[in-house]
N, C-alpha and C positions, 0 to 999 in steps of 0.2 A: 616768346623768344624770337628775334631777328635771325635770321638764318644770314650768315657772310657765307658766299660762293663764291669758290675757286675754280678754274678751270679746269682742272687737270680733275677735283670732284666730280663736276657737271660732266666729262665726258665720261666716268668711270656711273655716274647713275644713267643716263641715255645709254651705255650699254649693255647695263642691267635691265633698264626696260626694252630693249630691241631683243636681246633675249625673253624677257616673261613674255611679248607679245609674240613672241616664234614658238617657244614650249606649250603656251597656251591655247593656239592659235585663235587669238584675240583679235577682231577688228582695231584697236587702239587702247592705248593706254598712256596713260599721262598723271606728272607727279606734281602735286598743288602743296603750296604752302598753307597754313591753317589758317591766311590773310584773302585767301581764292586768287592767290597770284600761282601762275606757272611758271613751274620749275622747270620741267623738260617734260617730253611726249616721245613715242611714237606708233607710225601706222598709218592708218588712213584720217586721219588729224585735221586734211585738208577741206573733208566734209561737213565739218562741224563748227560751232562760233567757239572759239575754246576761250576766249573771254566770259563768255555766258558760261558756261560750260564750267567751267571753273572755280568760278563766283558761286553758281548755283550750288555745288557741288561742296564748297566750304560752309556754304550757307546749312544744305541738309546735314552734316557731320554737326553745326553748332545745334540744330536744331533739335538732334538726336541725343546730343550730348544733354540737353537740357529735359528731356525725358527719363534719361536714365536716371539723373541725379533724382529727378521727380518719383521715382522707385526705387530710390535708394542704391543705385549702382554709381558706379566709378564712371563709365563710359558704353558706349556699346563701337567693340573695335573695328567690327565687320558689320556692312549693312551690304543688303542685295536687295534690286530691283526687276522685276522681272516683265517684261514686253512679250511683244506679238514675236514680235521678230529677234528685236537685240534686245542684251539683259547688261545691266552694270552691276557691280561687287566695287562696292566702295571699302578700303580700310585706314588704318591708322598705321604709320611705320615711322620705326623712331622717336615713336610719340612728338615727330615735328613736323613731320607732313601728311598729306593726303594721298593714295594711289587709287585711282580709278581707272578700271580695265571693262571696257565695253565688249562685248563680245557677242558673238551668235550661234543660231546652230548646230554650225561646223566648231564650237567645242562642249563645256558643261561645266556646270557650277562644279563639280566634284575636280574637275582635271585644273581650272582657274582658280580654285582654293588651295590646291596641293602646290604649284607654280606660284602663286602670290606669299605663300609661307616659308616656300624658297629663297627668294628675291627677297623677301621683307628680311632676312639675316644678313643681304649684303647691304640691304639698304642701309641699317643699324649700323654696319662697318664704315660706310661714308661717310654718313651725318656724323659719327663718332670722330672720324677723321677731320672735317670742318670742323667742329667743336673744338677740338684743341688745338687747330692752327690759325682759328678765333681767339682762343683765349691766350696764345701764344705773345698778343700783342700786334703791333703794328708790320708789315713790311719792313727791313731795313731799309735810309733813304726816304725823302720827300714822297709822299704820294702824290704821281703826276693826276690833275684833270685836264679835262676839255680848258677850265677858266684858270687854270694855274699862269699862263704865260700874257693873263690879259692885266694889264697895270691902271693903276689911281688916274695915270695921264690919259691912259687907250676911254677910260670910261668918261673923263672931263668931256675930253674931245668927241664923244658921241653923243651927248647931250648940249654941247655948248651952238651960239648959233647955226 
């Protein structure tokens, strides 16, 4: 399912995650579509390819998913990785996105799972809210784009000698 984003969404999930990264006290966290597209982030974000990152990250959820099914499960919702340094907790929220919260240290798998289980209820309350101002229909009014105002004539004439 295509996710339609609204604004007034997107700032109400960024500051859900600016929260889970404060309560958790997480290096970064960041919320991926089940496509490896991002949806929002924050934290130290700027350290990282968050296109790889992302991609990668959609990738291990499919690839995980395809295990489970392999033992006869539904999904596996939470997957953790664990490093020298930083560890990731990858989960499922909403059944429409990815939430991956990087962290080190200075928190713990225990204190980033009780924060992530938090968050993951409002996250449900958003996507809920997209969802039915997606299936509400259109915008009242034309929806404007960038090429709404380019005409038959505007394009002749950029192709003509």
């Amino acid at each position: 399912m295509d996710l339609v984003l609204y604004e007034e969404e997107i700032r109400n999930l960024e500051r859900v995650l600016e929260r889970l990264r404060h309560d958790s006290n997480a290096r970064a966290v960041f919320l991926i579509d089940k496509n490896g597209q991002q949806i929002a982030a924050d934290g130290d974000v700027d350290q990282f390819d968050t296109t790889s990152l992302a991609s990668l990250t959609a990738g291990n959820v499919a690839a995980t998913d395809s295990l489970a099914r392999l033992i006869g499960e539904r999904e596996f919702s939470v997957l953790f990785h664990e490093g020298e340094r930083d560890h990731i907790h990858i989960s499922i929220v909403a059944r429409r996105a990815i939430l991956l919260v990087i962290f080190d240290e200075r928190s713990s798998l225990g204190l980033v799972r009780l924060r992530v289980k938090r968050a993951a209820g409002e996250f449900d309350k958003i996507f809920e809210t997209m969802a039915q101002k997606a299936s509400a229909g259109p915008v009242e009014g034309p929806m404007e784009t960038p090429f709404s105002e380019i005409t038959d004539d505007d394009i002749d004439a950029l192709f003509s000698d």
